[in-house]
N, CA and C atoms as a LAMMPS dump frame, in Angstrom:
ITEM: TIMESTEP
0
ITEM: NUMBER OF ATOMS
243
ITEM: BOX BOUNDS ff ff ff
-5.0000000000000000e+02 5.0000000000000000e+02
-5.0000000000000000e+02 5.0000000000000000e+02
-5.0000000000000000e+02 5.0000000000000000e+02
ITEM: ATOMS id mol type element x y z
1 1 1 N 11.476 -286.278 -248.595
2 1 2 C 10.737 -285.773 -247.464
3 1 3 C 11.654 -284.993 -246.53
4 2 1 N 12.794 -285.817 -245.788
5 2 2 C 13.885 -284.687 -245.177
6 2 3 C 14.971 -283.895 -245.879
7 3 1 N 14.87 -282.81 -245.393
8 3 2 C 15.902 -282.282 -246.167
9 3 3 C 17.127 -281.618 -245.102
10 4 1 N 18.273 -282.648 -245.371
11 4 2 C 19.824 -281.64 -244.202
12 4 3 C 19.716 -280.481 -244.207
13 5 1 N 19.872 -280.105 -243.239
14 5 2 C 20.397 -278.453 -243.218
15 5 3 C 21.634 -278.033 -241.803
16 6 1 N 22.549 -277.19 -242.642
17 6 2 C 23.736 -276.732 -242.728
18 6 3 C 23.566 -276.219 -241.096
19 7 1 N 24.55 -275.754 -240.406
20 7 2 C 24.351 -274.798 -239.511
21 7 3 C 23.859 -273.314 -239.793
22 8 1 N 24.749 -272.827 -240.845
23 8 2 C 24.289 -271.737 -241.388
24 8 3 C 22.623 -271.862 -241.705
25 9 1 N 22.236 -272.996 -242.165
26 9 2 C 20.728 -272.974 -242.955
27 9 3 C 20.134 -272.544 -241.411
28 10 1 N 20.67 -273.345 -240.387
29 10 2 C 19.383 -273.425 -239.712
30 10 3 C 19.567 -271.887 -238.634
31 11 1 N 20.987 -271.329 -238.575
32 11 2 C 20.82 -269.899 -238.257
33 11 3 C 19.706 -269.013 -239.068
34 12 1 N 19.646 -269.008 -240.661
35 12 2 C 18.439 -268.52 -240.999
36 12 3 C 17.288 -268.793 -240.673
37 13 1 N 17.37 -269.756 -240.53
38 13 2 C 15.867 -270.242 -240.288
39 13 3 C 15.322 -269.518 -238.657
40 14 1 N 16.22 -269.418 -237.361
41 14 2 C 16.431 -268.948 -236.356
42 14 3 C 16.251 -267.862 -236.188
43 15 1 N 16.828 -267.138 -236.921
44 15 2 C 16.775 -265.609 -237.215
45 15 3 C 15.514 -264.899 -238.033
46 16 1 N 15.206 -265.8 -238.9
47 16 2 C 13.618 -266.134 -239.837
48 16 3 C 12.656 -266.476 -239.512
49 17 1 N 12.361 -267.512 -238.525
50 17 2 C 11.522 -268.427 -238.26
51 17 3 C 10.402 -268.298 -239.319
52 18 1 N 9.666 -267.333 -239.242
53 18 2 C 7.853 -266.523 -239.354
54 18 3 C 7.933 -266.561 -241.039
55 19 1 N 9.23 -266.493 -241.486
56 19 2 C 9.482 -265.982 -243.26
57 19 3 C 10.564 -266.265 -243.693
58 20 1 N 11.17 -268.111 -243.357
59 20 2 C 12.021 -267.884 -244.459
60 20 3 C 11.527 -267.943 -245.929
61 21 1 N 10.328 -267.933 -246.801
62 21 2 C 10.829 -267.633 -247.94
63 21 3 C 11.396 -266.61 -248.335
64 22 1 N 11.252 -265.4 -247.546
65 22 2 C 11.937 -263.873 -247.599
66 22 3 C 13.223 -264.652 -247.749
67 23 1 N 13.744 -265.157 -247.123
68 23 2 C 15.292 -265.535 -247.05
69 23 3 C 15.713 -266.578 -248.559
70 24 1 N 14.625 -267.331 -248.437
71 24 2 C 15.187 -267.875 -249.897
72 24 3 C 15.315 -266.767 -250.946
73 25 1 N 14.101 -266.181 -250.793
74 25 2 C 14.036 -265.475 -251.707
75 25 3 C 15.328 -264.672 -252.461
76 26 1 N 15.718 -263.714 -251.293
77 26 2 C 17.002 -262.932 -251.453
78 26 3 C 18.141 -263.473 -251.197
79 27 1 N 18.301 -265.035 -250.887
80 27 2 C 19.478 -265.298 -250.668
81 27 3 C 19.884 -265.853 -252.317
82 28 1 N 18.965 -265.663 -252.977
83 28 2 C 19.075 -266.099 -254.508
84 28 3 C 19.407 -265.132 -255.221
85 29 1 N 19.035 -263.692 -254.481
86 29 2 C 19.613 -262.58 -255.383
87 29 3 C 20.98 -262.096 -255.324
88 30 1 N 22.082 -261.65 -256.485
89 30 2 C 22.829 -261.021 -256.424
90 30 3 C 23.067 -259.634 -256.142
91 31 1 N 24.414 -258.775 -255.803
92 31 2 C 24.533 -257.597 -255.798
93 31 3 C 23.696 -256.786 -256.732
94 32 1 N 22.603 -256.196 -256.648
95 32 2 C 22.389 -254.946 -258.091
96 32 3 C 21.124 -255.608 -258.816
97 33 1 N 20.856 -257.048 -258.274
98 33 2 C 19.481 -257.66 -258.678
99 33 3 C 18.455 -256.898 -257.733
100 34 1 N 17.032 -257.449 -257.538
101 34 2 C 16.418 -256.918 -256.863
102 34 3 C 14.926 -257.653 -256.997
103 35 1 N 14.037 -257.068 -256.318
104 35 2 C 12.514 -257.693 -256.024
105 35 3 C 11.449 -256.993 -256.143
106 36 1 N 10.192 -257.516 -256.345
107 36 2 C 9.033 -256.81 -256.073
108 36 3 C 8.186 -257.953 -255.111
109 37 1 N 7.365 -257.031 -254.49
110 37 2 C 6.539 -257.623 -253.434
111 37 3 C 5.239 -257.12 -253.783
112 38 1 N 4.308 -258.178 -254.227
113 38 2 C 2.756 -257.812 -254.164
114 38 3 C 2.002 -257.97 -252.936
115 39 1 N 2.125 -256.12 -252.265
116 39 2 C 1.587 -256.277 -250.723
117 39 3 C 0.252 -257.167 -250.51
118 40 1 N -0.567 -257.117 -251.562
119 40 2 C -1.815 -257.624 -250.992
120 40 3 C -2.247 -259.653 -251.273
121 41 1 N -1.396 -259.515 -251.857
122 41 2 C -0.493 -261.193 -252.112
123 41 3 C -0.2 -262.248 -251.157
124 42 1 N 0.88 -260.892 -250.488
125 42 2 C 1.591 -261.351 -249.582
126 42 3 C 0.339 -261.168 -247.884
127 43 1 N -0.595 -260.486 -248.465
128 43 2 C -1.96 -260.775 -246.658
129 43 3 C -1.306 -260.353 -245.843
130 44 1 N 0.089 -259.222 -245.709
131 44 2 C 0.312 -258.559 -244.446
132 44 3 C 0.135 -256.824 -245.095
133 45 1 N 0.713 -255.998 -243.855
134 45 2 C 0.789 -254.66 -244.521
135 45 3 C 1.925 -254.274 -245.028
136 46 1 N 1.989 -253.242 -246.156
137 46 2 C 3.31 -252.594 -246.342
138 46 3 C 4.367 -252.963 -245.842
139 47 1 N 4.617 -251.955 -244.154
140 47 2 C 5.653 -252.087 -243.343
141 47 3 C 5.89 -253.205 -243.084
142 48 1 N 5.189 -254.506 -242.574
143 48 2 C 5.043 -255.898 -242.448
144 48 3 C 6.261 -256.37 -243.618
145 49 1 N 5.82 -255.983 -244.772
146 49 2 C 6.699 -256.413 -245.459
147 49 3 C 7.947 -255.9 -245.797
148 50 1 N 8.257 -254.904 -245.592
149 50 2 C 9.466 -254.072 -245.573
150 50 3 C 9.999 -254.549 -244.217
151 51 1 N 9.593 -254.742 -243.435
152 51 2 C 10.349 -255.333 -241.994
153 51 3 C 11.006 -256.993 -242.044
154 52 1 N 10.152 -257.635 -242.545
155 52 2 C 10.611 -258.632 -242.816
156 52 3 C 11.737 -259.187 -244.033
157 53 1 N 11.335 -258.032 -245.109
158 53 2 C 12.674 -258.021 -246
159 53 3 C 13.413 -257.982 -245.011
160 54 1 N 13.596 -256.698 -244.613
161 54 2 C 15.025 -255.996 -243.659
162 54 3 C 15.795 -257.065 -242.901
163 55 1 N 14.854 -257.646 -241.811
164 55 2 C 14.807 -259.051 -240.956
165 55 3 C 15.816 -260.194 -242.119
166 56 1 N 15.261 -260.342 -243.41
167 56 2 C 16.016 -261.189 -243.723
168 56 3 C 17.247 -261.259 -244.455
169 57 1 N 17.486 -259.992 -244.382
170 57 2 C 18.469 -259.52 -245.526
171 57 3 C 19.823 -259.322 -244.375
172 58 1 N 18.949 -259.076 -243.173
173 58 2 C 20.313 -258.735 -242.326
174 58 3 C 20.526 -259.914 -241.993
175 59 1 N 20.188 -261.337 -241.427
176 59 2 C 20.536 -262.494 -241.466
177 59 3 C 20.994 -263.229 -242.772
178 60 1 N 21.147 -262.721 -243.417
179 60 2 C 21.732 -263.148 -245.227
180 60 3 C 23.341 -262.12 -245.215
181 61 1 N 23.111 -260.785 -244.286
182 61 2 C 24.538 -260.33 -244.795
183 61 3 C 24.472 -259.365 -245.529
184 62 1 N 23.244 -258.798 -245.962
185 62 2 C 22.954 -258.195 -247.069
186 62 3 C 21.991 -256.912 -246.958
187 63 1 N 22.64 -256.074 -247.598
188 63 2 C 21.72 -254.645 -247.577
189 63 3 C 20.86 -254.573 -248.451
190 64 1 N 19.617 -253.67 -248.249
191 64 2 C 18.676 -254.087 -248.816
192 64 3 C 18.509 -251.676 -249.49
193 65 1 N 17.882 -251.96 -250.295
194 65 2 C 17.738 -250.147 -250.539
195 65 3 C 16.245 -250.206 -251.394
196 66 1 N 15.304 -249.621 -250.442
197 66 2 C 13.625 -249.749 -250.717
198 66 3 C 13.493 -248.669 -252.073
199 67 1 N 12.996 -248.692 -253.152
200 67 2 C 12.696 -248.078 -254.377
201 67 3 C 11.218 -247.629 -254.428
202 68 1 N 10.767 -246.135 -254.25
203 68 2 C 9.445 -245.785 -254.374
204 68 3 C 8.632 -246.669 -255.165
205 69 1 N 7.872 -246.828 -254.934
206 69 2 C 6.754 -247.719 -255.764
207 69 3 C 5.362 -247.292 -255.234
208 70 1 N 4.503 -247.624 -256.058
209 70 2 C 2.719 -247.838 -255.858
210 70 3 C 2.973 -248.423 -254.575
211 71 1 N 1.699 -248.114 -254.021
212 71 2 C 1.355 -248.156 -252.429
213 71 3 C 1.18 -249.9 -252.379
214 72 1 N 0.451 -250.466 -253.78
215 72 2 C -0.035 -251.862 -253.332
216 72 3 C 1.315 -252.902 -254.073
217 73 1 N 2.559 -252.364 -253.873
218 73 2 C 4.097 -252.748 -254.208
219 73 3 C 5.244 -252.477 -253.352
220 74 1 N 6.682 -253.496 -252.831
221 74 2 C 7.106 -252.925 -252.186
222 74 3 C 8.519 -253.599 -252.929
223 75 1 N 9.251 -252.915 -253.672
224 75 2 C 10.496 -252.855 -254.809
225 75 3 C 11.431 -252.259 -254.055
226 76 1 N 12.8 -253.504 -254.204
227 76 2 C 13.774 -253.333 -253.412
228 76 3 C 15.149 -253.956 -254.455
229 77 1 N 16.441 -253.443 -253.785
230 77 2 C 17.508 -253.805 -254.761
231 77 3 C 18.23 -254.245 -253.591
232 78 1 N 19.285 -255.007 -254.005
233 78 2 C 20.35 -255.808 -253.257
234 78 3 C 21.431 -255.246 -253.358
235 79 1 N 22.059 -255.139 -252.02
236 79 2 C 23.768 -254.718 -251.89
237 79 3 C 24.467 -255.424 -251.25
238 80 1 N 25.534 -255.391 -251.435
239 80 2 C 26.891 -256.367 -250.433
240 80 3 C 26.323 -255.315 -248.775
241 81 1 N 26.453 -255.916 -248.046
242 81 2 C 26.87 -254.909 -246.826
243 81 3 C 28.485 -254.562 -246.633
């Protein structure tokens, strides 16, 4: 039922509040891996979700580089910052 969390954990979470699974999400990805997002899945808009990547990638440390995709997709790759 409880689960510890780190200082670091709970800076994400701080910096996250609204979405850490965004943060799990990409804190699982490596350099050169990457994601897809099913906008209508996910019940926000597009930008919604491209903001909140961004949001969590910069509290992870990590650059994020958005990949054209279909309008109802939002495909992204991972970089070191």
């Amino acid at each position: 039922m409880f689960k510890k969390l780190s200082r670091a954990d709970l800076e994400r979470y701080r910096s996250t509040s609204s979405f850490p699974e965004y943060v799990e999400f990409i804190g699982g990805l490596k350099g050169g891996e990457g994601g897809e997002v099913d906008v209508e899945k996910a019940g926000v808009g597009r930008q919604t979700v491209k903001n909140r990547l961004k949001a969590s990638a910069d509290a992870l440390g990590v650059n994020l580089r958005f990949i054209r995709s279909k309008p109802d997709r939002v495909v992204f790759e991972v970089s070191a910052k």
